[in-house]
C-alpha positions in Angstrom: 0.0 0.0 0.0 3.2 2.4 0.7 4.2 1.7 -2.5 0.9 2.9 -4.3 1.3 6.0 -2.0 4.8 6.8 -3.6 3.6 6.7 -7.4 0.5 8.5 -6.7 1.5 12.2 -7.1 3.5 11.4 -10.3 0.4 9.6 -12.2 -1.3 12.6 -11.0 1.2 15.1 -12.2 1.7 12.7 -15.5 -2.0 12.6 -15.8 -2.5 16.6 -15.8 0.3 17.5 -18.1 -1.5 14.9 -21.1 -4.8 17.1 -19.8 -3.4 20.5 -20.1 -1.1 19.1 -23.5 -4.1 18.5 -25.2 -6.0 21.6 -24.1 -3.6 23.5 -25.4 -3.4 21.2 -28.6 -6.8 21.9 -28.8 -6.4 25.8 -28.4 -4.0 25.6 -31.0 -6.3 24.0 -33.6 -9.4 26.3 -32.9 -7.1 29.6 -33.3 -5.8 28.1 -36.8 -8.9 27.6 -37.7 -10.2 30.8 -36.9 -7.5 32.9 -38.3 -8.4 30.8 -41.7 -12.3 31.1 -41.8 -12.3 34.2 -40.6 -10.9 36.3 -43.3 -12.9 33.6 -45.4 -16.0 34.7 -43.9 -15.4 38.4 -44.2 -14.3 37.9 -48.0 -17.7 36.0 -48.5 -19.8 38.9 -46.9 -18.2 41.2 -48.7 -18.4 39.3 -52.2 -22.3 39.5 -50.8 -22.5 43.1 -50.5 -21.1 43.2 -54.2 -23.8 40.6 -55.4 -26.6 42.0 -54.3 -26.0 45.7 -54.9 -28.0 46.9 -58.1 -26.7 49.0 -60.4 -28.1 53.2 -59.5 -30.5 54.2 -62.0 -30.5 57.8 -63.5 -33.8 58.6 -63.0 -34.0 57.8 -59.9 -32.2 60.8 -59.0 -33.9 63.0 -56.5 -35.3 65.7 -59.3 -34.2 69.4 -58.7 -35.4 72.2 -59.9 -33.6 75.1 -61.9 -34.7 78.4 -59.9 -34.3 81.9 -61.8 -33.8 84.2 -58.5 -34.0 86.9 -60.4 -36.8 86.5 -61.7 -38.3 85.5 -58.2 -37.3 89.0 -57.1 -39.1 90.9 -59.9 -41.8 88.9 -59.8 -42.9 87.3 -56.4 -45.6 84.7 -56.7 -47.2 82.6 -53.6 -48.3 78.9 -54.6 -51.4 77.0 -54.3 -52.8 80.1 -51.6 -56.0 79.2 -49.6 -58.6 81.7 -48.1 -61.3 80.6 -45.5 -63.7 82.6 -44.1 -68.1 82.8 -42.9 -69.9 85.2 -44.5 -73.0 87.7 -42.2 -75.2 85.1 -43.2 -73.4 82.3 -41.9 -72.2 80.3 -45.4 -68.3 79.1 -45.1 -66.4 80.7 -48.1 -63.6 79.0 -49.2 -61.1 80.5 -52.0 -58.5 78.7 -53.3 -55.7 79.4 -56.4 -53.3 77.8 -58.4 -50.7 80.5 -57.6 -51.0 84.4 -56.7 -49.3 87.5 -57.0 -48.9 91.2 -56.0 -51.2 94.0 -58.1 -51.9 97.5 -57.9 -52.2 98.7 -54.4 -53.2 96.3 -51.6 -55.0 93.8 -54.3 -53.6 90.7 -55.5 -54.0 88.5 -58.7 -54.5 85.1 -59.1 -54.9 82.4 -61.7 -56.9 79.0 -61.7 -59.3 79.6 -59.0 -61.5 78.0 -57.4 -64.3 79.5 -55.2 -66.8 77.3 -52.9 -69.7 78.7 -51.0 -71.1 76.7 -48.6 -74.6 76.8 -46.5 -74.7 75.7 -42.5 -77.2 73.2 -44.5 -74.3 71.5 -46.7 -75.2 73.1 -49.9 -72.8 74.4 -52.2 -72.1 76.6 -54.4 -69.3 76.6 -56.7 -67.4 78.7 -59.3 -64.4 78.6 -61.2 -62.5 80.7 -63.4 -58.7 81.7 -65.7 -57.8 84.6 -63.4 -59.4 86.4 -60.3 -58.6 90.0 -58.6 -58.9 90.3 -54.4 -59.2 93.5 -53.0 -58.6 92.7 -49.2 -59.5 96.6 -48.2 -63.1 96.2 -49.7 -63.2 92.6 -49.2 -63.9 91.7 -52.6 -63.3 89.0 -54.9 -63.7 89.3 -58.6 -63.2 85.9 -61.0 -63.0 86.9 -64.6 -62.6 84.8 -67.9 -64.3 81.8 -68.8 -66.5 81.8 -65.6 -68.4 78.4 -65.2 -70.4 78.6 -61.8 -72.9 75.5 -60.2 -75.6 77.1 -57.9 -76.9 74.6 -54.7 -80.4 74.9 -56.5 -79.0 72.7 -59.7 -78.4 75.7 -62.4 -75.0 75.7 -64.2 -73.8 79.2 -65.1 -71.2 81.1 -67.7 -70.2 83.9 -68.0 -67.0 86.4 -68.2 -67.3 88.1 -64.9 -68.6 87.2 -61.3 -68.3 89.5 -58.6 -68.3 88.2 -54.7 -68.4 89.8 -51.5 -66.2 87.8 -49.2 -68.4 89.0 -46.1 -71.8 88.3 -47.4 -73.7 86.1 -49.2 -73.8 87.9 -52.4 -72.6 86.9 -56.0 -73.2 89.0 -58.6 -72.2 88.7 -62.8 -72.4 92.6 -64.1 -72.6 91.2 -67.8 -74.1 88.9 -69.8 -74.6 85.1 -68.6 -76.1 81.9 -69.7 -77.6 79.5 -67.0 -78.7 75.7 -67.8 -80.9 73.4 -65.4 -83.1 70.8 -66.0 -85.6 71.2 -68.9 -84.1 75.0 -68.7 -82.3 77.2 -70.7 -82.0 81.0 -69.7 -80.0 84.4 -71.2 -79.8 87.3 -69.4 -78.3 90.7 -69.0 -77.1 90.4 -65.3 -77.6 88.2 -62.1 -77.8 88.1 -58.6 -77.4 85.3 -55.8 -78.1 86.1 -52.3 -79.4 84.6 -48.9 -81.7 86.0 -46.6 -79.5 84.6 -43.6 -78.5 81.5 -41.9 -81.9 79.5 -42.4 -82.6 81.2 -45.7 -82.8 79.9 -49.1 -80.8 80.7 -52.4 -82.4 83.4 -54.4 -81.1 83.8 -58.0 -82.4 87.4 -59.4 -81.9 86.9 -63.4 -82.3 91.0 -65.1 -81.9 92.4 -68.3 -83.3 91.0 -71.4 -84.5 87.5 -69.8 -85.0 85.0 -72.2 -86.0 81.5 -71.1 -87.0 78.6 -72.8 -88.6 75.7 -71.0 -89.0 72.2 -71.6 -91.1 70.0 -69.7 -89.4 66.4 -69.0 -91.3 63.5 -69.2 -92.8 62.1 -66.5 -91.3 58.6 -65.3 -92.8 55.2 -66.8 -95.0 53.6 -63.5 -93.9 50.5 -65.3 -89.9 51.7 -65.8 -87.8 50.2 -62.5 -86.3 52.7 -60.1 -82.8 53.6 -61.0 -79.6 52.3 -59.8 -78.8 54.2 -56.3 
């Protein structure tokens, strides 16, 4: 048993050093590896990045605009300007342009607009013209050339001038106009839209030289099936 004692600590020591030799063996192996498929791994990626990048198009450039300041400075415009407002009688009056520029005195210009009148009801009314002329100090609003305006009570309108307050109710063509609604055709010299106030009705006022022609629509089938919704 003594003997076994003496031999002990060596086949322990001899036994630890084989451990540790192949640890380190191990170790070895692992860091040549590594410094072998590492670099292989980075080349791969980078091969990747290559692969999949597609080739820049040229018109998918962001597009940008050629700017003449100078011509900015001698003639400043404002685009796509809005104007909201309620009239005495309680309408919302919405003006809206294509683009707008300084005129004569306090006024202002503007092309393409667009002008909506609309009851606390939901009824509209609607006009559109080439050019228009505000005057802020009278609060006016003038749309001239080409003037096609749609009335809440179903008549379609042209004419060359239309004249609107843009604190009342009021819309007014000076000149000669030609209205169309249903089974009605009308001339006249002038006309005049108003409202009486809040709860009020539309009243079109039609002057000068009235010429109408009327033609009755037929009266629905009894037979003929409703129409489609």
């Amino acid at each position: 048993m003594g003997q076994y004692r003496r031999y002990l600590p060596a086949l322990i020591c001899n036994t630890g050093a084989r451990s540790l030799r192949k640890r380190d063996k191990a170790h070895s192996r692992l860091v040549s590896l590594l410094k072998v498929g590492l670099p292989l791994t980075a080349l791969a990626l980078l091969s990747t990045v290559f692969l999949l990048a597609r080739t820049l198009d040229p018109e998918d450039a962001l597009p940008w605009a050629t700017v003449d300041i100078e011509e900015l400075l001698r003639d400043p415009r404002l685009t796509a300007p809005e104007y909201a407002g309620v009239t005495e009688q309680g309408d919302e009056l919405l003006f809206t342009a294509a683009r707008a520029w300084p005129g004569a005195g306090t006024g202002a210009h503007a092309a393409d607009p667009v002008l909506r009148l609309i009851s606390p009801n939901g009824t509209e009314t609607r006009a559109v013209s080439q050019t228009a002329r505000i005057e802020p100090t009278s609060r006016a609003l003038t749309l001239e050339t080409a003037v096609n305006l749609t009335t809440a009570g179903g008549y379609h309108m042209t004419t060359e001038k239309l004249d609107v307050k843009l604190d009342r109710s009021a819309i007014t063509a000076p000149g000669e106009i030609h209205a169309e609604a249903p089974g009605t055709t009308l001339q006249a010299g002038s006309m005049q839209i108003t409202r009486s106030g809040a709860n009020g009705g539309e009243v079109v006022v039609f002057k000068g030289g009235v010429r109408l022609l009327y033609q009755p629509q037929p009266a629905s089938s009894p037979s003929a099936p409703p129409s489609a919704p």
